[in-house]
N, C-alpha and C positions, 0 to 999 in steps of 0.2 A: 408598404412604403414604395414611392416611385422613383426609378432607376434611373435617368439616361444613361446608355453606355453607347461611346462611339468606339467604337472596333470595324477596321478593314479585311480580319480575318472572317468568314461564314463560320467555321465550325470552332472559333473560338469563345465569339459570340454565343454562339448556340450551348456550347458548355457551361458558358455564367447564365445564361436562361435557367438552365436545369439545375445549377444548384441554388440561384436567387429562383425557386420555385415559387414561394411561399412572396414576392414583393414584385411588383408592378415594373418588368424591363423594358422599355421602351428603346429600341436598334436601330443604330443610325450606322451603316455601312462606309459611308464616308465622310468627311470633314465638311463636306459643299451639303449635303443633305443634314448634317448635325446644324450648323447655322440656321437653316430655315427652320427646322427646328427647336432651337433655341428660340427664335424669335416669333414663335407661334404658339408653345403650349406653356400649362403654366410651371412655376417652377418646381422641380423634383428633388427629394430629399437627399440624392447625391448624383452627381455628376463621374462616371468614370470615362476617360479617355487615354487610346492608346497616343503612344507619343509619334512615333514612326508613321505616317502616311503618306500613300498616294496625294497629291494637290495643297493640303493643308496639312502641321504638324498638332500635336497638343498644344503647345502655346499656345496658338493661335486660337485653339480652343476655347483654353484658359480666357485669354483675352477675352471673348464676346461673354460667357459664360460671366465672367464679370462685370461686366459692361451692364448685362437683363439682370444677372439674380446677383447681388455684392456675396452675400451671406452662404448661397451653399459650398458645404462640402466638394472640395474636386479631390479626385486620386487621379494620377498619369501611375501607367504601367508602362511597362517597356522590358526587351528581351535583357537591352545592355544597358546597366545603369553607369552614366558617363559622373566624371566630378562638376562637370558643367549642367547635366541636367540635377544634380546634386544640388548645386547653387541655384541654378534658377528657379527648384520648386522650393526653397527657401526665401526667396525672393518675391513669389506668387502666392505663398501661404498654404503649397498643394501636398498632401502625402506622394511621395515619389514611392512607387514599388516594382517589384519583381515582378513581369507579366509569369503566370501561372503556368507550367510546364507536366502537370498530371491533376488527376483531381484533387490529391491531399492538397498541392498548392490550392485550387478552388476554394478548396473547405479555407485554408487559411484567410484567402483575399476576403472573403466571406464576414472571417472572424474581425480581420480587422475594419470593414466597413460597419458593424454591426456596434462596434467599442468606441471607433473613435471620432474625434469631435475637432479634425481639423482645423 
C-alpha cells in the first residue's frame, strides 16, 4: 500500500519508514513540497500528516488533499492534542492522533492505519 506521509521531523519520518517496511512511504519533508506532491502523483491509500509545521499546518494539508483525492484516508498526528484540533478533525472527517513517542507507539500508529476506515 502507498503512504504519503508529510512529516517536518528527519528521524521521525525515518522511523515510520522502518516500521511501514512492508508499504510504499513516500516523504515529503514539508508542507510546500507535500502540495506539489499532492498534485503530481497518483492517489495513495493513506494520507498522514503532521499537524505542527514550518510554512504550512495539517489543515492546510487536509484542504488540498481533499480538493485531488475526496475519498482517501487522512490521519494528523501531533505531540498535543488541542479540543480545537479535536473539533476540527471532526469536522474534516480526519483520525486525529497521538504523534508516536518510542516505537511501541509506532507499532500502534501502525495498527491503527492498517484497521481503520476513516
Amino acid at each position: 500500500m502507498r503512504i504519503l506521509l508529510i512529516e517536518d521531523t528527519p528521524e521521525e519520518a525515518k522511523l515510520f519508514q522502518i516500521i511501514f517496511y512492508d508499504h510504499e512511504v513516500y516523504w515529503c519533508g514539508y508542507g510546500r513540497s507535500a502540495i506539489a506532491t499532492i498534485k503530481t502523483h497518483e492517489q495513495p491509500g493513506y494520507v498522514v500528516t503532521d499537524l505542527n509545521m514550518p510554512q504550512i499546518t495539517g489543515w492546510d494539508i487536509v484542504d488540498v488533499v481533499r480538493a485531488r483525492w475526496a475519498t482517501v484516508p487522512i490521519f494528523v498526528w501531533t505531540n498535543q492534542i488541542s479540543e480545537e484540533a479535536k473539533f476540527k478533525a471532526k469536522q474534516y472527517g480526519v483520525l486525529l492522533v497521538q504523534k508516536p513517542n518510542d516505537i511501541d507507539d509506532y507499532g500502534r500508529i501502525r495498527s491503527i492505519l492498517e484497521t481503520s476506515s476513516v
